[in-house]
Each structure stands twice: as structure tokens, then as C-alpha cells.
N, C-alpha and C positions, 0 to 999 in steps of 0.2 A: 324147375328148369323147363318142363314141358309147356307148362303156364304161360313162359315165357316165350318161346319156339313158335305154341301155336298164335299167341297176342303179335308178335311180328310178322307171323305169314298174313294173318288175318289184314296185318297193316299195309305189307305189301302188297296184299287184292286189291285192299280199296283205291291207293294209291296209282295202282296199273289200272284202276276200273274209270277213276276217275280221269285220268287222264288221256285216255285213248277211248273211252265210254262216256263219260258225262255221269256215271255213276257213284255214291259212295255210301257204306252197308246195306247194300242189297234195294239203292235205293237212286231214280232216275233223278238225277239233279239238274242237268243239261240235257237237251236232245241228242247233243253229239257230244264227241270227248274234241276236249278245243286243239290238241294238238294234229287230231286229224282233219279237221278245219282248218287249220294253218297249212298243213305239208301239202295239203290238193289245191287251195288256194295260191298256196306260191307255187306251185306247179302249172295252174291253169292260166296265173297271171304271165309268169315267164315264155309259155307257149305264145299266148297272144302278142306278147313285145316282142317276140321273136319273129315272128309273123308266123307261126309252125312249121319253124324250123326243124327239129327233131323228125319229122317226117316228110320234110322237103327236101334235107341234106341226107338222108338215109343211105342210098346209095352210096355218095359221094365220100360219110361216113365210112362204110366200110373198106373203099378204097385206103384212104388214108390208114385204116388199119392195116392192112396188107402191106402195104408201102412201108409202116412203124416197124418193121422188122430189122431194119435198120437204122442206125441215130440221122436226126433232122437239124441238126445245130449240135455248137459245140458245150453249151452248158448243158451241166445236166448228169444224173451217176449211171443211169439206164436207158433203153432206148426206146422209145415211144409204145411199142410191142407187149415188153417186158413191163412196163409201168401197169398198161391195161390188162397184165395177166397175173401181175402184183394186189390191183384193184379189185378184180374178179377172183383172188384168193381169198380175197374179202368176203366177198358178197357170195361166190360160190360157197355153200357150206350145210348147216342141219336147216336153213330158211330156206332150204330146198326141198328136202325133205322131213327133217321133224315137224319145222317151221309150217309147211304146208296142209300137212297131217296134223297138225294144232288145230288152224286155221277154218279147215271143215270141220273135225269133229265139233268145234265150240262155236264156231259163227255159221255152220252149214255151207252147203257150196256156194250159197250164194259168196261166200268170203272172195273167192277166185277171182270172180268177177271184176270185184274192188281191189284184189292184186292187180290182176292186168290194168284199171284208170291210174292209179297209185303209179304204175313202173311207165304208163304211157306220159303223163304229169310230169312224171317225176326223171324222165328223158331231158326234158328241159332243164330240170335243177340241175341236175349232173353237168350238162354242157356248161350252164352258167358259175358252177363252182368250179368246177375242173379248170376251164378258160382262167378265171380270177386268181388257180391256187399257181398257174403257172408265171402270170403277169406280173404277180405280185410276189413271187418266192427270192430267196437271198440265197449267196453264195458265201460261206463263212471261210475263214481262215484257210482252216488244213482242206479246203476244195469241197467239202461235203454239202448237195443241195438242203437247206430245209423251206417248208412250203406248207398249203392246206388254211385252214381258214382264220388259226392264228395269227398267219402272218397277212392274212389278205386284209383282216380285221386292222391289225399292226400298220400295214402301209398305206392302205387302200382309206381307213376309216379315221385311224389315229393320228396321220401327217408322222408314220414314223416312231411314236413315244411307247415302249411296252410294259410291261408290269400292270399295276392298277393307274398309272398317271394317262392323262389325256381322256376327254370325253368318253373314250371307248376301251381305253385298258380292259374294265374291267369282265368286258364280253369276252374278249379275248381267254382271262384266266377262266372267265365260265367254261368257256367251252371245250378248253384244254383238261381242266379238272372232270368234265362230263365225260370227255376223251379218254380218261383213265379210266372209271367206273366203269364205262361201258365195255371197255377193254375187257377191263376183268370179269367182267357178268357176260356177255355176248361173246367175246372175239376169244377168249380165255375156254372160263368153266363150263359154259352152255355145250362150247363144241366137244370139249373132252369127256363133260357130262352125258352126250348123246351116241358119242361113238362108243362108249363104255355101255353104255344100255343096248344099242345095236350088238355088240360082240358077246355081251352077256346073251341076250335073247335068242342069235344062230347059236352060242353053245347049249342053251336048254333046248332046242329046236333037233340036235343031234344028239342030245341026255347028256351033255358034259357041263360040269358047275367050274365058269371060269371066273374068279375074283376077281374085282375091281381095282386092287391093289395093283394084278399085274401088268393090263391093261395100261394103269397110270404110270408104272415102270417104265414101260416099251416106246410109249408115245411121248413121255417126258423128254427122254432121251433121243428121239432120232429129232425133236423141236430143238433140242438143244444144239447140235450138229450143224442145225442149217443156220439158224438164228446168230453164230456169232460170231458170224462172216459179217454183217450187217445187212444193208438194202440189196448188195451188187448179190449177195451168196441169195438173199431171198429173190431178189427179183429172177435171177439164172434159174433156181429150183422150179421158181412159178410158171417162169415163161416156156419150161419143159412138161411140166406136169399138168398147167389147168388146161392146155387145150385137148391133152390127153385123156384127161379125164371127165370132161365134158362132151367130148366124143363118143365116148367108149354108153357115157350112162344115157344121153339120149335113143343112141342105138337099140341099148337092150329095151329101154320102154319103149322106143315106137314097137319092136319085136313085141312087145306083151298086148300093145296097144291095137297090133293090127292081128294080133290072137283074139281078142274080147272086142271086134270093129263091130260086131253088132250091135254092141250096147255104147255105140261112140254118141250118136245122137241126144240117146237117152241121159248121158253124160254132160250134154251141154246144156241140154233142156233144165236139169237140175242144178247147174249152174246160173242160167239166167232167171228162173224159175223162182230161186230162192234169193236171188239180188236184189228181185224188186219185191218180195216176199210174196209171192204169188202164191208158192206151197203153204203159206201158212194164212193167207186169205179166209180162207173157210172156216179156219179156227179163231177166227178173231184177233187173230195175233201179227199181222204184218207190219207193224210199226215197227214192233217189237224186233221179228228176225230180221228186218232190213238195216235196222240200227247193228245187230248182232252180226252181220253180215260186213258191211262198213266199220263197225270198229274191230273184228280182227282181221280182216282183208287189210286194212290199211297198216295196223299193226305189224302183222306178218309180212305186208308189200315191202315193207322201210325195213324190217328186219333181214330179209333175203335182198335186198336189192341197193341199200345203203344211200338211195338217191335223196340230195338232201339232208342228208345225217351230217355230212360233213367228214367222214374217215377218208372215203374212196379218193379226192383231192388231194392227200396228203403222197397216196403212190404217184398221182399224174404228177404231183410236183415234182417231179424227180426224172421223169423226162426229157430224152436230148430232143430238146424240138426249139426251131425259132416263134412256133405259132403258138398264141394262147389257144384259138380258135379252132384250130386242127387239131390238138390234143382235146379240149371240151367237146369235141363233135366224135372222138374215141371213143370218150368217158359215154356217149350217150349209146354205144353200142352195146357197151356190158353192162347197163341197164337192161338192155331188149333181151341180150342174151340169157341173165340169171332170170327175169321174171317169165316173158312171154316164151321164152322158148324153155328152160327146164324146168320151170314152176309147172307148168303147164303140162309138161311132161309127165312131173310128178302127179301132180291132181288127177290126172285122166286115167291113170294105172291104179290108183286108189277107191275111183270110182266105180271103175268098170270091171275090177279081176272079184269077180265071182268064187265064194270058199266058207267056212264053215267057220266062225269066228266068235272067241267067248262073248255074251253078251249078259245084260244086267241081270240078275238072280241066277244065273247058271244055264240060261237060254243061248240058242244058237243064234246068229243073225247072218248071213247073205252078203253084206260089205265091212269093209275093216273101217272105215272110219263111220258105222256105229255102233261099232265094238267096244267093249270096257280098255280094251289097248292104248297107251298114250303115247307122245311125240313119236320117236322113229320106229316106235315098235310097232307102228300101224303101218306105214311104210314096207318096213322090213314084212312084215306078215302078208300084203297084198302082192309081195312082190313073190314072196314063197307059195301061195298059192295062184300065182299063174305060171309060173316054170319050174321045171324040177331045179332043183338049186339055187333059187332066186334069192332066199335067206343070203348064201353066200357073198351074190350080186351087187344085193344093197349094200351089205355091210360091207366088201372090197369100196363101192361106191362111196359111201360116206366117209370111210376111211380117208381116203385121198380128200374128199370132200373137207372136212375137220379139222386134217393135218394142213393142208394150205391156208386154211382161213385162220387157223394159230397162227403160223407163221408170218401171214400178211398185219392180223392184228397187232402183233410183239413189235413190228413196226411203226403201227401210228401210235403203242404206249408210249414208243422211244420218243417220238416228235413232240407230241405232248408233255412228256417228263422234260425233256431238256431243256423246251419252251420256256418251262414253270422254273427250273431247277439250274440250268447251264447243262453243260454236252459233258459233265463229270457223273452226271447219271445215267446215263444209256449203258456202261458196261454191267454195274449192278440191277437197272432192271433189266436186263435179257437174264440174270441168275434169280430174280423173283420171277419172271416170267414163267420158267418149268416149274415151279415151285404152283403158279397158277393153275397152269394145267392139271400137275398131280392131283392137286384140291379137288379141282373140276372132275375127276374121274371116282375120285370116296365119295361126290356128295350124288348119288343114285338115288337115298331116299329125297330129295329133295328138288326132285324136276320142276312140278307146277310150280315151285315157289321160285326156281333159278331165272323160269321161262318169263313171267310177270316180272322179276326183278330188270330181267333186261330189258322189255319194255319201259321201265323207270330209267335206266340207263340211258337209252336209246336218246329219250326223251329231254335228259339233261344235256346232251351236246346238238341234236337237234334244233331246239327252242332258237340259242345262239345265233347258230349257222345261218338260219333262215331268217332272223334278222338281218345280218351282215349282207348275206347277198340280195335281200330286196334293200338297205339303204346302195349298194353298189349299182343295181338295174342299170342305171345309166352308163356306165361303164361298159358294162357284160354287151349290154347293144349299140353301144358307139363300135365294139371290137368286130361285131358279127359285120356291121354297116360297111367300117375299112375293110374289113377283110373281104365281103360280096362285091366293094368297090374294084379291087387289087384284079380278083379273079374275071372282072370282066375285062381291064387292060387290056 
């Protein structure tokens, strides 16, 4: 049995190495991993047909958010607000902070870096799927929206036909089947698997030994409460809780960040420093960390930020809004907001909170992320050593963090299942869903292998996605044209 455990971790390295890395056993096969070649390409393509847009309409953007507080049209089960805080229950989650804390310790700062190109890129995919998933979503029978890249693939690609019939069916089932995987490895396990690590680590932080088990208890439970309202009970929770708790956690890191501002500089220097491997120049090795740098930046960017993936669409689809266009130009704010603003957050407290941290053979080291410490527990520790009760902080932090981003994934499991299945499946998976969770919170010994595993997830509903909406392009920018047209009237 062991034999067997470690031959499939080992499988899933290679697998996550080679497909985000260009890697496979321990061995450069590709300069890059192709699917980060693909996500910044169609990112970079979409900016340019755009004309950069994503930073033209920025402003304009945020307005429309503000305005989404209210519904904009009469289709639709939430209102424009409530979609992008459904979205951002997504994205807001451990790819904030485990995710982040991965991200340095294994690609170095320079990773950050390649977050921020990834979430700047990747502003545009967002608008362009977001836009498509509303264009192209259906109204079924009993009034309930469904929408996201099934159906864009479905209407937009297939003239209509679903299952595996039609030129493009079968992208369609890809991506919805990727949809599930991913569900349950990202949106599922990972997050219960990190909150459970965070709550374990503040109870040995205080000398209390708290069980996993109970942990999976508590949080199975209050996912279940909210989840069987369906979208209107998720989108209501979300739309109260994310902007609360995206508030609340910037706060305290800029608080720790402008505790430790001496070392802010030093903090960016080693982010840019190591992007283009400059720190590692001397040693001969810059090819090296800059590929390492680039493929888990890009990893970890898709993973906290979803831009491109394809999930996040599936909340805009659900939107009372008359505009593809103003719902896409939403979707592009809760990109800026999970990566550049609390990624960023997180990175800069990680780098700069100075403290005494175990390191390799029973040495001390100076920062948490070159500590023997892994995903949130590096996090949590940098946060504990800059303010007395910081342990606390993160872990309330994450908590909320985890808890939304279940709740938002149990959502796009549902669209995908019923896609595949009819709408006779969505009440049984919201009861496999806690059952996910639970799992997700027993399997502690098995972090590095869940963390890799979701990057294979990731990557099977991605690949899809970003097909679909480069054969759409023309579409996505015929909408932006009418709609630049309209507003100048």
C-alpha cells in the first residue's frame, strides 16, 4: 500500500511538473510548461483585441460594480453585486494565502511577480468569458439561470447541439468533467485541507492538540446550511461576507506591513530580483529560477485568481444584468482585487515580518517562507510573528476565506453536474459536497500531493475554456465595439 501511495504521488509531480513546468522525473523536457504558455498568451492576445481594455475601462469598471448592487435587467437569479462576490468566493480563498506561501517558498519571490502578469493577462480573460457566459446563458423551465462555458461552448460554438453531438460537444463534456475534478481537489479538499492545517497549527501555537476530525465536523456543517438554499442562499451569504472579509484582512496586513515598512523596499527588490533571476545570476542558475519563478507564479496566479479557468463565469452567469459587457468588465475587477490587491498583501507580510522560524536540520532562519513550514502554515507563522495574536488573525482570516470559496465551488460542481447529468443531480451533489469537505479536512498528511493535484485539476477545465473563448474572440470584441458604440450616443 505504501508502494503504491508513494508511485502515485510521485505520478502526480510529474504530471503537475510537467504541465505547468515543462518537466517530467526531475527532468527539463520543455522550457516552459505549455499550459502557462497558453493562459498568458491568451491573455496577452485578448488585451491587444481589446485594445487594453482592462485598463482603460478600469475606472468605469468599478463604477459598474458599485451600481451592481442592485439588479440591471430582469433575467437573472442575483444581482450583478452578489454574482461578483459569489465569483470572488471563489477566487478569494488558501490561493491567497497557502497558495501564495507555496508560491515563494518553491518558485521564490520572483513567483509574485508572475502572479501579478498572470492576474494583469488574465483581466482580460475574465472580461471575455464573463461577457460570453452571460450572452450565451439559458433560462430553463422552473426560471433557474444556467450559464459559464458549457453553455457558451453549447451555443456560441456548437449552433445549439449538447452532449458529445456537434463539432464541439465534446469540449463542452471536457470541460464540465475538468469542472468536477477541480471542484473537488481546489474548490472542495484543498480549502478544508488548509483551514484544518491553519486551526491545527494556532492550537499547537497555544499547546492545544485540536483534531482534524473536529474541525471537518464544524465546517462540514455550517457548508451545508448555506449550500442548500442553492445560488440565491450562496450568492446572499457571499455578498455579505466577501467584502467583509476582504476588508477586514487587507487592513490588518497593511497594519503589519507598515510595522515592518522598512524592509518594504527590500521586499520588492526580491521580488523583481528573482523574476528575472538576477539573485540567482551569480550562481549560475538563472534560467533555472526564472522558469521556477514562472511556473509557480503562473500556477498559483490561475489558482487564487481563476481568470481563464473558466469556474468564475459560471457566478456572472447568474446575474440580473441586460449587458454581457458590464458584467465582463465586473468579472475583471475581482481579478485585480484577489491577485494585485490581496495577493499582494499576503506576499509583502510573508516577506518582510521578521521572527525565528524552524529551518532545515534544526537551524533558525530570519523569514517564514525559508522555513521548513508549508502552505498556510507559513502564512499563519509570519503573521504570528508580527503582531501578538496574528496566529489568531490569519486563521479567523482563512476561515472566512475557505468557508466562501466551498461554498461558491459547491456551485459550479452543481452547473457542471447537471450540465452532464440533468438538474436531478444537484440535490445529491450538495450531499456529496459536505462529504468533500469532510475528506478534505482528514487528509493533512497529504498537502504537497492535494496542492499538485489541483494544479492537474486546474488544468483540465482550463485547457477547454481557453479554447472556446479564443475560437469566440470575435464575438467577445464585436460586443465590447457595440457596447463603446452605444456609450458614445
Amino acid at each position: 500500500m505504501g508502494n503504491l501511495l508513494s508511485g502515485l504521488d510521485a505520478l502526480v509531480n510529474d504530471v503537475s511538473n510537467f504541465i505547468w513546468g515543462g518537466e517530467w522525473g526531475g527532468q527539463q523536457i520543455l522550457p516552459f510548461g505549455f499550459l502557462a504558455v497558453v493562459l498568458l498568451g491568451t491573455g496577452l492576445f485578448y488585451m491587444i483585441r481589446l485594445g487594453g481594455r482592462p485598463l482603460l475601462r478600469f475606472i468605469p469598471a468599478l463604477k459598474e460594480m458599485w451600481a451592481g448592487r442592485k439588479a440591471r435587467g430582469s433575467e437573472g437569479d442575483i444581482t450583478p453585486w452578489q454574482a461578483l462576490s459569489t465569483a470572488l468566493s471563489g477566487q478569494v480563498g488558501t490561493g491567497n494565502l497557502a497558495g501564495v506561501a507555496t508560491a515563494i517558498s518553491l518558485g521564490g519571490p520572483g513567483a509574485i511577480f508572475w502572479m501579478w502578469i498572470t492576474a494583469l493577462l488574465g483581466m482580460a480573460c475574465a472580461f471575455a468569458e464573463s461577457s460570453l457566459a452571460v450572452k450565451y446563458r439559458e433560462t430553463h423551465p422552473d426560471g433557474r439561470i444556467y450559464g459559464g462555458p458549457m453553455f457558451y461552448i453549447k451555443n456560441g460554438l456548437n449552433k445549439g447541439k449538447s452532449g458529445f453531438s456537434g463539432a464541439f460537444g465534446w469540449l463542452a463534456v471536457l470541460f464540465c468533467v475538468g469542472a468536477l475534478i477541480s471542484a473537488v481537489a481546489t474548490g472542495g479538499m484543498i480549502q478544508a485541507n488548509s483551514i484544518t492545517e491553519s486551526v491545527m497549527q494556532t492550537g499547537a501555537e497555544i499547546g492545544v492538540a485540536i483534531p482534524n476530525w473536529s474541525v471537518g465536523l464544524v465546517l462540514a456543517a455550517l457548508v451545508f446550511l448555506v449550500i442548500i438554499g442553492g445560488i440565491k442562499s450562496i450568492g446572499s451569504v457571499a455578498g455579505k461576507i466577501v467584502p467583509f472579509m476582504a476588508l477586514f484582512y487587507i487592513l490588518v496586513a497593511l497594519m503589519v506591513i507598515i510595522m515592518n515598512i522598512e524592509h518594504v523596499f527590500e521586499a520588492f527588490g526580491l521580488i523583481f530580483a528573482h523574476a528575472f533571476g538576477l539573485q540567482e545570476a551569480g550562481a549560475g542558475a538563472a534560467g533555472y529560477g526564472v522558469m521556477q519563478a514562472i511556473r509557480y507564479g503562473v500556477a498559483r496566479g490561475l489558482f487564487s485568481n481563476e481568470a481563464g479557468q473558466g469556474s468564475a463565469p459560471i457566478a456572472h452567469a447568474a446575474a440580473q444584468t441586460r449587458s454581457p459587457v458590464a458584467q465582463g468588465e465586473i468579472a475583471m475587477i475581482g481579478v485585480f482585487i484577489d491577485t494585485i490587491v490581496i495577493c499582494t498583501m499576503t506576499a509583502l507580510v510573508i516577506l518582510m515580518a521578521e521572527g525565528a522560524y524552524p529551518g532545515v536540520g534544526g537551524a533558525t532562519v530570519s523569514y517564514a517562507w525559508q522555513s521548513t513550514l508549508e502552505a498556510s502554515a507559513i502564512t499563519t507563522a509570519a503573521f504570528a510573528s508580527a503582531i501578538p495574536g496574528g496566529q489568531f488573525v490569519i486563521t479567523g482570516a482563512l476561515a472566512l476565506f475557505t468557508f466562501t470559496t466551498i461554498i461558491g465551488w459547491s456551485y459550479y460542481a452543481q452547473q457542471a453536474a447537471s450540465y452532464l447529468f440533468g438538474d436531478r443531480i444537484v440535490l445529491p451533489i450538495r450531499y456529496v459536497w459536505v462529504l468533500v469537505v469532510f475528506g478534505g479536512c482528514l487528509a493533512t498528511a497529504f498537502t504537497d500531493t492535494l496542492w499538485r493535484f489541483g494544479d492537474i485539476a486546474n488544468a483540465a477545465m482550463t485547457f477547454p475554456n481557453l479554447i472556446a473563448i479564443l475560437c469566440l474572440s470575435g464575438v467577445v470584441a464585436a460586443m465590447a465595439r457595440e457596447a463603446d458604440g452605444r456609450a458614445r450616443l
